[in-house]
C-alpha positions as CSV (number, residue, x, y, z in Angstrom):
1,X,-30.7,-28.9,-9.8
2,X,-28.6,-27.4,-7.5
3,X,-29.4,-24.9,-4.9
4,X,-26.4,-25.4,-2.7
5,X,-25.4,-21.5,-3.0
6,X,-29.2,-20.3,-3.2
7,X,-29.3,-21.7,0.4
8,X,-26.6,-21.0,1.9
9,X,-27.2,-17.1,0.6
10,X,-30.8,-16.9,1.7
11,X,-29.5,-18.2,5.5
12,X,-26.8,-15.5,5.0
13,X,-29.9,-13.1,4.5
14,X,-31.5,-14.1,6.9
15,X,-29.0,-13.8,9.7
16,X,-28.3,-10.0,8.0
17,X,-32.0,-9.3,8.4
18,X,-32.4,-10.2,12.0
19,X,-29.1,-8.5,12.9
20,X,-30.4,-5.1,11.3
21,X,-33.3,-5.5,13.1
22,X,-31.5,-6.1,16.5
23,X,-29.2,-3.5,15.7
24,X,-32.3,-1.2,15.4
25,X,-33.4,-2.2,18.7
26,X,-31.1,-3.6,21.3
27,X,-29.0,-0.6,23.2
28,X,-26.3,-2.8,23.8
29,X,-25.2,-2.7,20.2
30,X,-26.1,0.9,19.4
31,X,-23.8,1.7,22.2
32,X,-20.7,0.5,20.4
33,X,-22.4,0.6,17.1
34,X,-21.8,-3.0,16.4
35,X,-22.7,-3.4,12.1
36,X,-25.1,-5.8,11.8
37,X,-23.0,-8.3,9.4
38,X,-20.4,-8.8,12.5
39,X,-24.1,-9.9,14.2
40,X,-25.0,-11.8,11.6
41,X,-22.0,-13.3,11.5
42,X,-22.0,-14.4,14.8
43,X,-25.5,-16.3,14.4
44,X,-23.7,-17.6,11.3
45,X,-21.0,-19.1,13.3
46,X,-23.0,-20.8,16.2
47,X,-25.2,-22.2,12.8
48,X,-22.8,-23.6,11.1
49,X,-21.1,-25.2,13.7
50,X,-23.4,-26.7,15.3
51,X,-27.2,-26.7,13.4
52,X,-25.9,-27.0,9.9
53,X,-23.9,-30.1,10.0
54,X,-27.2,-32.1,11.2
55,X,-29.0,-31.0,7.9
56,X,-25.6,-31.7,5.9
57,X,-24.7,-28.3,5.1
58,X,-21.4,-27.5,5.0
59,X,-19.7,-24.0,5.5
60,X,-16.8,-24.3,3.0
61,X,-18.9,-22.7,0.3
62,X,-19.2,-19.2,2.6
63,X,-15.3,-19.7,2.6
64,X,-15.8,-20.0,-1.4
65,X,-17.9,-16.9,-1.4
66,X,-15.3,-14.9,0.8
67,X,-12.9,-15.2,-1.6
68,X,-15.0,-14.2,-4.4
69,X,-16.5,-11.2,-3.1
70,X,-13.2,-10.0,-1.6
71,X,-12.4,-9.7,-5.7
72,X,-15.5,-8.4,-6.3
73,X,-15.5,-5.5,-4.2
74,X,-12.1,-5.0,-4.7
75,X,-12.6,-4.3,-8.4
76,X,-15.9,-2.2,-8.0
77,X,-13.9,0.1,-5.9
78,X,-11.0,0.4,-8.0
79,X,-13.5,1.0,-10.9
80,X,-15.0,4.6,-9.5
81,X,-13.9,7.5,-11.5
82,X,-12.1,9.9,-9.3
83,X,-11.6,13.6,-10.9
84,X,-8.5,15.5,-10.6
85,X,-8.0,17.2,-7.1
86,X,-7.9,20.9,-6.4
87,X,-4.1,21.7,-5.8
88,X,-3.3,23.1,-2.0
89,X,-0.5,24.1,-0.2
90,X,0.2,20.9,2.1
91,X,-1.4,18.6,-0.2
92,X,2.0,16.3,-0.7
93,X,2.7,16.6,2.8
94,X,-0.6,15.2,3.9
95,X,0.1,12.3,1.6
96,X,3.1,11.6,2.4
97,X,1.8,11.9,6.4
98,X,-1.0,9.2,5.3
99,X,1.3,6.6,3.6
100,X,3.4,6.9,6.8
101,X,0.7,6.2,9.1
102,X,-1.0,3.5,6.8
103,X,2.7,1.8,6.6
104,X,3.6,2.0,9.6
105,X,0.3,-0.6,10.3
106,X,1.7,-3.3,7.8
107,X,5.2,-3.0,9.2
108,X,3.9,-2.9,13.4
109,X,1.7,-5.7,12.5
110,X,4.3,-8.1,10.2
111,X,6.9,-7.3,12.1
112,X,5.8,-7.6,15.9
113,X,3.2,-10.5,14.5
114,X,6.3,-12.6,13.2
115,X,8.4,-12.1,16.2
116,X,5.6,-13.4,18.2
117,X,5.6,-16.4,16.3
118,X,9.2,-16.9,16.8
119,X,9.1,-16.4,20.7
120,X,6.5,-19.5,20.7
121,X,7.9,-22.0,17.9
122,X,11.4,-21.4,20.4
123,X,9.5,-21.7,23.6
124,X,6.3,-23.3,24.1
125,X,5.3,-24.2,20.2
126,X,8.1,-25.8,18.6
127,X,5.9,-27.2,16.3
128,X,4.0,-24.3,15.5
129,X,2.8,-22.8,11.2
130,X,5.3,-19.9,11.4
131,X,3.2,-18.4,9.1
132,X,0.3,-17.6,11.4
133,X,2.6,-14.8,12.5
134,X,1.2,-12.9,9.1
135,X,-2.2,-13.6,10.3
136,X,-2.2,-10.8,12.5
137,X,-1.9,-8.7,9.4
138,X,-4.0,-10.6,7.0
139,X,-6.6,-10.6,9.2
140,X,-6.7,-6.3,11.0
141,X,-5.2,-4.4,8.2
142,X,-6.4,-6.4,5.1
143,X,-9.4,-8.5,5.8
144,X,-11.2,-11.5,6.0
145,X,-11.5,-12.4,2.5
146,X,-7.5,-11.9,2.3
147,X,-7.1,-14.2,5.5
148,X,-9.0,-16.5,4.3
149,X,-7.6,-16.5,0.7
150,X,-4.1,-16.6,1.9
151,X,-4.7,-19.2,4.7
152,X,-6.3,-21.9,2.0
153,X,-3.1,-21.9,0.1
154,X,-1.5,-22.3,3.8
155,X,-3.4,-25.0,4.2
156,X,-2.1,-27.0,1.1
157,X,1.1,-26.3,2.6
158,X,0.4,-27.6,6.2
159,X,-1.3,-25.5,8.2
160,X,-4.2,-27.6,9.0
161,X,-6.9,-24.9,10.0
162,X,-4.9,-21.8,8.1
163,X,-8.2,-20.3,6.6
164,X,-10.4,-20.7,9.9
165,X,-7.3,-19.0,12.1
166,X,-7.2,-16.1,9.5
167,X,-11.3,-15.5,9.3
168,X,-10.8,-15.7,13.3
169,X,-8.0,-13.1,13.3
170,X,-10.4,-10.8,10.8
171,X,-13.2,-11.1,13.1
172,X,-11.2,-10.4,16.2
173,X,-10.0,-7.3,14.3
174,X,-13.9,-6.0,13.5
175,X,-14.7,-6.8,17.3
176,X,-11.8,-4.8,18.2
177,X,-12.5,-2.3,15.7
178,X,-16.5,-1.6,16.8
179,X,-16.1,-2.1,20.8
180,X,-12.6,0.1,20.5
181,X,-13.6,2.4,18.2
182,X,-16.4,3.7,20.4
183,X,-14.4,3.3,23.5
184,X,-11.7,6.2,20.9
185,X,-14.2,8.4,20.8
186,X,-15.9,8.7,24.3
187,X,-12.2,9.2,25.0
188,X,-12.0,12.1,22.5
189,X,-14.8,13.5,24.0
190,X,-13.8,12.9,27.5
191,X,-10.3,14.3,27.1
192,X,-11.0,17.5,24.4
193,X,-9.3,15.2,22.0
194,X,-12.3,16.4,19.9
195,X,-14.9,18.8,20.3
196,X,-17.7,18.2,22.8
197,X,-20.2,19.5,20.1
198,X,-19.6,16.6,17.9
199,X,-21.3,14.3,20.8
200,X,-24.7,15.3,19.0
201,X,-23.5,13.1,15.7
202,X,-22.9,9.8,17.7
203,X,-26.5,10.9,19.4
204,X,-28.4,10.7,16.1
205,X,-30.6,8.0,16.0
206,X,-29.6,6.8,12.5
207,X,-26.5,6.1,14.0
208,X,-27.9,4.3,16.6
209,X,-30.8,2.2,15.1
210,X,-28.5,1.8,11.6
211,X,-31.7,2.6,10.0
212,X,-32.3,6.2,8.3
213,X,-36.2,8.1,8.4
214,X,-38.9,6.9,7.1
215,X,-39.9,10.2,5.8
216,X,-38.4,9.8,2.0
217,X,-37.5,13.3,1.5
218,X,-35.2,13.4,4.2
219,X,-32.9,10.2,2.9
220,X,-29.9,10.5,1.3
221,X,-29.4,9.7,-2.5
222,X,-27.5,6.4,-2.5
223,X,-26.6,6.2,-6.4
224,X,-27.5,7.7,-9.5
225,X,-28.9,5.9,-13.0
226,X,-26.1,6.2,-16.1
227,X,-28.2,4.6,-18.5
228,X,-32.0,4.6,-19.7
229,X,-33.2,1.1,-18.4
230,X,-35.2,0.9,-21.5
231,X,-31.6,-0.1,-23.1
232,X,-29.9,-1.9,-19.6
233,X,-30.3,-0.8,-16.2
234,X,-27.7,0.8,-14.5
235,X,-26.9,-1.4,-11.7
236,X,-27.1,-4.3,-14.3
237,X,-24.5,-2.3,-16.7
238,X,-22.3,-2.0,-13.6
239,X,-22.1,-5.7,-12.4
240,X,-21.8,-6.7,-15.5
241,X,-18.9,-4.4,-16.1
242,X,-17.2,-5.4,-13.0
243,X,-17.7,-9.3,-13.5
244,X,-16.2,-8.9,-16.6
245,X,-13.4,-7.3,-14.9
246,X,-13.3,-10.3,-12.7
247,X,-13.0,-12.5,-15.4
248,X,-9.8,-10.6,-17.4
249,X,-8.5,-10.9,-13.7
250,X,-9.4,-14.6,-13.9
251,X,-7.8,-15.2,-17.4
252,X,-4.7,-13.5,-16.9
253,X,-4.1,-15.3,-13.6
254,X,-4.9,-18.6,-15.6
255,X,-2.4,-17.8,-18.4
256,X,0.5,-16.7,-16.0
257,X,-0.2,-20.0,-13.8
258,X,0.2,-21.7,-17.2
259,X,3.5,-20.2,-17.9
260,X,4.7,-20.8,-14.5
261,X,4.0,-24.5,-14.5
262,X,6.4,-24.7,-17.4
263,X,9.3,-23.9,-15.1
264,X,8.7,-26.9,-13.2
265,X,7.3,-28.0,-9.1
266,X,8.7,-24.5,-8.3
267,X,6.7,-22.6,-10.5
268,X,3.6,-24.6,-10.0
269,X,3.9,-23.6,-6.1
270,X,4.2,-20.0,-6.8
271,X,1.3,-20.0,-9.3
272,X,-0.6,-21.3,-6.3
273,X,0.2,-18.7,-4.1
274,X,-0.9,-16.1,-6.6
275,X,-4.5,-17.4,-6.7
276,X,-4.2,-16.9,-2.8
277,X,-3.5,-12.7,-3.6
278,X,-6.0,-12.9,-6.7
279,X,-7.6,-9.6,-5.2
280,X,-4.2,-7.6,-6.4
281,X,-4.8,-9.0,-10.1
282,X,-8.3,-7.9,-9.9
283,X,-7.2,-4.1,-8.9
284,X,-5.3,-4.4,-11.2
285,X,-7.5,-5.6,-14.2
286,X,-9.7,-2.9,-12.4
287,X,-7.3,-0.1,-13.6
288,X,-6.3,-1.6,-17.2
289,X,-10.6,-1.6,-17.8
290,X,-11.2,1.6,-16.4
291,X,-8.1,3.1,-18.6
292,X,-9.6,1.2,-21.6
293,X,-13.1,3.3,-20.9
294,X,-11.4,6.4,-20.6
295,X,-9.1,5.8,-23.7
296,X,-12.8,5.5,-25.3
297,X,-14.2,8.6,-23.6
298,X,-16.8,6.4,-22.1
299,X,-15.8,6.5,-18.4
300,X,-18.8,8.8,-17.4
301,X,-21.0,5.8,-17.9
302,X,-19.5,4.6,-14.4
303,X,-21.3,5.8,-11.4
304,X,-18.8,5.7,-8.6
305,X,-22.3,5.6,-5.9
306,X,-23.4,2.6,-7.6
307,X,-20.0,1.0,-7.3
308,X,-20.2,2.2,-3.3
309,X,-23.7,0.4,-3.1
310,X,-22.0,-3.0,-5.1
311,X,-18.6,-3.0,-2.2
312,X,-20.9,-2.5,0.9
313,X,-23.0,-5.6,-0.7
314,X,-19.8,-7.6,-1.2
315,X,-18.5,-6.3,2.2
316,X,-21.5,-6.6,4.2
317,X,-22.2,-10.1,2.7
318,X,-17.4,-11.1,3.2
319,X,-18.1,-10.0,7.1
320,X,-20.8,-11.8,7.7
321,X,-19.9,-15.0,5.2
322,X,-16.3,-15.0,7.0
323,X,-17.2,-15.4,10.9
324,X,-19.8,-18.3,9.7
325,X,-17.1,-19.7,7.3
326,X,-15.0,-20.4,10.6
327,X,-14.5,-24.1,12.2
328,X,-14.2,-24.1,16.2
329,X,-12.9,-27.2,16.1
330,X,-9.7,-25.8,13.6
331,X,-9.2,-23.1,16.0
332,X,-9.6,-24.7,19.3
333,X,-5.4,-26.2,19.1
334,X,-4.6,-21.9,17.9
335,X,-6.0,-20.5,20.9
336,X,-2.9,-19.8,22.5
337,X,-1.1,-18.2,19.4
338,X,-4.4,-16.6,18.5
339,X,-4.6,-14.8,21.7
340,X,-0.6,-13.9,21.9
341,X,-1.3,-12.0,18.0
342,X,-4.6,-11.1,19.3
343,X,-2.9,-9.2,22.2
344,X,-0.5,-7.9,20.0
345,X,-2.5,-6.6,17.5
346,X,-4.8,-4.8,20.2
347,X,-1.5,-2.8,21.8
348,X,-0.5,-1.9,18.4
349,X,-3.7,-0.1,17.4
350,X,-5.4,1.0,20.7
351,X,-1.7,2.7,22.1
352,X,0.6,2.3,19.5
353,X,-1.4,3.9,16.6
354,X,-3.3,6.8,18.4
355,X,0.0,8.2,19.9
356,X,1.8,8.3,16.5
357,X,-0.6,9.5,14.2
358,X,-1.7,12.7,16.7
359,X,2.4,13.5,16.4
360,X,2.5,12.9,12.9
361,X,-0.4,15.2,11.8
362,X,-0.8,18.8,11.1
363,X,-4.5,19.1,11.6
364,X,-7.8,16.8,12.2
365,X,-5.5,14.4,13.8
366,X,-8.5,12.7,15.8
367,X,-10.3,12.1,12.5
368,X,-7.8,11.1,10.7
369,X,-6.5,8.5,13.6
370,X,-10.1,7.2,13.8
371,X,-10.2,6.5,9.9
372,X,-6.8,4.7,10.0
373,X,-7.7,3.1,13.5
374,X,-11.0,1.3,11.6
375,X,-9.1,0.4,8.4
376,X,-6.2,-0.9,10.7
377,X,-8.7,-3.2,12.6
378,X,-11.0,-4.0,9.8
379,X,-11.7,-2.7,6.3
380,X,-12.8,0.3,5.0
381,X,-16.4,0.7,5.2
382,X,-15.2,0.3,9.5
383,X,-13.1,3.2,9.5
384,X,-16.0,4.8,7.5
385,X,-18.1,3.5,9.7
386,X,-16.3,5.2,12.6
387,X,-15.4,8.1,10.9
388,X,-19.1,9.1,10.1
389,X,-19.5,8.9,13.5
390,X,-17.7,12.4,14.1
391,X,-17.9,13.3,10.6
392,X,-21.1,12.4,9.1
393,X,-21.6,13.9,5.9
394,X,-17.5,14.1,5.6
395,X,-16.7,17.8,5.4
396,X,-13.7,17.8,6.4
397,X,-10.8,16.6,4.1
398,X,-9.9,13.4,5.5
399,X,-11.9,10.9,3.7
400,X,-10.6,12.5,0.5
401,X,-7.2,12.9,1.2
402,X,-7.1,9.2,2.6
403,X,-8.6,7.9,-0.6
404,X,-5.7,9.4,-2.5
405,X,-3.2,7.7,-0.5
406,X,-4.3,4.1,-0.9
407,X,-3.0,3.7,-4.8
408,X,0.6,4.9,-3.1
409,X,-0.2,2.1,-0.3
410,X,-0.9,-0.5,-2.4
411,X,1.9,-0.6,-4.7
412,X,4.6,0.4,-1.5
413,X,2.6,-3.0,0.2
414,X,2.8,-5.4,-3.2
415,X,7.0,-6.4,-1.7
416,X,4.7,-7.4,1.7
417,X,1.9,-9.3,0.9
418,X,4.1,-11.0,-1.7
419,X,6.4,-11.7,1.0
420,X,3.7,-13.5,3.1
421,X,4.1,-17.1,1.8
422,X,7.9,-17.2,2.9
423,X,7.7,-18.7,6.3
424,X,5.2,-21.2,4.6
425,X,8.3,-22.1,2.3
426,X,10.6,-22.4,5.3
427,X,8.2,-24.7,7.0
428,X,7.7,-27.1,3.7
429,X,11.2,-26.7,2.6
430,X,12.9,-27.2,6.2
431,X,14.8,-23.7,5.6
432,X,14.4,-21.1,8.7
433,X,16.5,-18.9,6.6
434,X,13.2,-18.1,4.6
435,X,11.3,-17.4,7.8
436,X,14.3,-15.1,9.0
437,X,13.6,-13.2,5.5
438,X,10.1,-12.3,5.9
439,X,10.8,-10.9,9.1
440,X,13.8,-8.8,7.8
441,X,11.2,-7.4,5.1
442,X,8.3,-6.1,7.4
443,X,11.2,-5.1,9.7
444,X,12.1,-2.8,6.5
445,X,8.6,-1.8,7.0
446,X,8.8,-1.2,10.3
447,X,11.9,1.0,10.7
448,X,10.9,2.6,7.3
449,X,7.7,4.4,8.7
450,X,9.5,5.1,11.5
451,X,12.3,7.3,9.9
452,X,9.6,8.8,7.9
453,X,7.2,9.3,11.1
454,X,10.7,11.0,12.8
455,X,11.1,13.2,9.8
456,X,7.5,14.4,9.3
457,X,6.9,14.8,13.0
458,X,9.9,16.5,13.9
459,X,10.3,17.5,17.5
460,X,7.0,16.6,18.2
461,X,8.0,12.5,17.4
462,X,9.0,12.0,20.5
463,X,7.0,14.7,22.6
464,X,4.8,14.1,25.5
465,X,6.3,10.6,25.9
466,X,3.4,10.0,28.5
467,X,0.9,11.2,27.1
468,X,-1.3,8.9,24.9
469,X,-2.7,11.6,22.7
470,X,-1.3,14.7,21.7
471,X,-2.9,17.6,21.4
472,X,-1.1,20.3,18.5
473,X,-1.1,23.7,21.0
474,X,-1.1,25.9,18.1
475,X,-4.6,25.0,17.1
């Protein structure tokens, strides 16, 4: 019998346990609200490194598990059932502002990441992967489970240590997201960026501890039942509605690699590289099932809270799977690109991002930076994480009008992230033509947003050029 993944889960749960309990405890960590998966994580890491191998446990199944949770909570989010939106006066502007902003991430971070990469492979790293230059963007805007997807195919290819440089990037990018996040907001406070009385929120000792009261009545409802578990419970209807999701995303990447392979080695090496952006497919498949449900009139049997509750176990578990799932001794010959993107990566979201986004909005422009900030750093659930901070039971309209932007984001990024294997193809091919082309692409990106950001901004693009964060005087 195997109980391979029974242990390494229960260690996984383990580490998530004494983390939350820590969490709950320790100041240090309710100061700059540190999520107890990146703790976990960090147990995970010094475990597997050194404890696991003595007792023959190795860590490539968390990278295994990465990858299929990534998918997992990909698809349960896509699955929620969103209703049509009230219709207000600067609704398309708003959007419009959002894609901008969210853009202008994958463009900063491709862009500057790659040219980074080039300054090294013609200076000091001749011999350097010149695709670790997407890293930077695998692992702050899109994740660890995309990292380390992304970075196994990279591996076939020859980057020895591609999906352990990724994870690293990722958990560089939650670091950066927790500790900078909070260092954002006592910022806010300090400079009237926000409003002193939101200092109570961060104050609350939920917030703090991670844990809520342990009066019953006053916690919040987390989901709600859609069908009569005499019949099927709900949360059992719902995972197995989205792991049948997973698998018309598995079939239909299994037919097109099929197809592919009959045009030859090429088309067997791009199959390959789809597997490595199989969370696309499964949005995808996500929104042909959920279109099939409403085609039947059966979509209200979905309960978008229970699909919230199945992501944050798939995130909590990809955060905390993804920093153990890293190999020191892969990283240890990256430290010197790692910290070059690292560096990077911090300018562009600590100065960079803040100073652009409080030109580019029309109102609740610290809200909206901090959502963008955490999502540009981490994944979601940080820039919710952040965001709840100053906004805790979201009435304002930024979570909402953020959420409608992301369908727009992901099909503008599908060119991008498709574009990501090209300097792989110029290293295995000999051809730094390819390379050259993934860096005209996210340059595309780049200067894209930014005639956007200039046209939505106006005269206020450029405004206050010394001034990190500016403050709209009509408010």
């Amino acid at each position: 019998m195997n109980w391979n993944y029974i242990i390494h889960i229960g260690i996984i749960s383990c580490s998530l346990l004494v983390a939350a309990l820590l969490r709950a405890r320790i100041r240090f960590f309710q100061k700059y609200l540190i999520p107890a998966p990146i703790i976990a994580g960090i147990f995970l890491l010094v475990f597997y490194n050194f404890f696991a191998p003595m007792w023959n446990l190795e860590s490539a199944y968390l990278g295994e598990m990465v990858y299929h949770l990534l998918n997992i909570s990909f698809i349960s989010m896509m699955l929620r059932v969103t209703g049509k939106r009230e219709s207000k006066k600067n609704q398309k502007r708003v959007l419009a502002q959002n894609v901008t902003a969210v853009i202008g991430q994958y463009g900063l971070q491709c862009f500057f990441g790659l040219l980074a990469t080039a300054l090294l492979m013609y200076t000091v790293m001749p011999d350097l992967f010149p695709a670790i230059g997407f890293t930077l963007a695998l692992g702050f805007e899109l994740g660890p489970g995309q990292a380390f997807s992304i970075g196994s195919t990279w591996q076939q290819m020859g980057f020895e240590g591609g999906p352990s440089v990724g994870l690293t990037m990722a958990a560089i990018g939650f670091l950066l997201g927790s500790f900078g996040g909070v260092v954002l907001i006592n910022q806010g406070i300090k400079k009237g960026w926000i409003g002193k009385e939101y200092l109570k929120n961060y104050e609350k000792e939920r917030v703090k501890t991670g844990f809520f009261s342990r009066l019953q009545e006053k916690r919040p409802i987390g989901s709600y039942l859609s069908t009569d578990g005499e019949s099927l419970d709900t949360l059992s209807y719902h995972i197995a509605l989205i792991m049948m999701t997973y698998l018309v995303s598995w079939g239909f990447l299994t037919g097109l690699s099929a197809l592919l392979g009959l045009i030859g080695p090429l088309g067997v090496e791009l199959a390959n590289s789809l597997w490595g952006i199989n969370f696309i497919f499964s949005a995808f498949s996500a929104l042909g099932v959920k279109m099939l449900l409403k085609l039947f009139k059966v979509e209200t049997t979905i309960d978008n809270a229970t699909c919230n509750r199945i992501s944050g176990l798939s995130v909590d578990l990809t955060v905390a799977a993804s920093l153990g799932a890293i190999s020191l001794v892969a990283v240890r010959g990256y430290w010197l690109p790692i910290l070059v993107l690292a560096s990077v990566g911090a300018f562009i979201t600590l100065v960079v991002l803040p100073a652009y986004t409080s030109r580019l909005y029309d109102d609740h422009q610290f809200y909206r930076m901090l959502l963008i900030y955490g999502t540009g750093t981490g994944t979601l659930p940080t820039g919710l994480a952040l965001l709840r901070v100053v906004d805790p039971d979201f009435e304002t309209p930024v979570l909402t009008d953020y959420l409608y932007s992301v369908g727009i984001v992901f099909l503008l990024a599908i060119p991008i992230i498709l574009s990501v294997n090209l300097p792989a193809f110029s290293y295995t091919k000999g051809d730094p033509k390819l390379f050259w082309l993934a860096v005209g692409i996210s340059g595309v990106y780049f200067f894209g947003a930014l005639i956007a950001y200039m046209i939505l901004s106006k005269k206020r693009a450029f405004s206050s050029p010394k001034t990190l964060f500016h403050i709209l005087t009509d408010e």
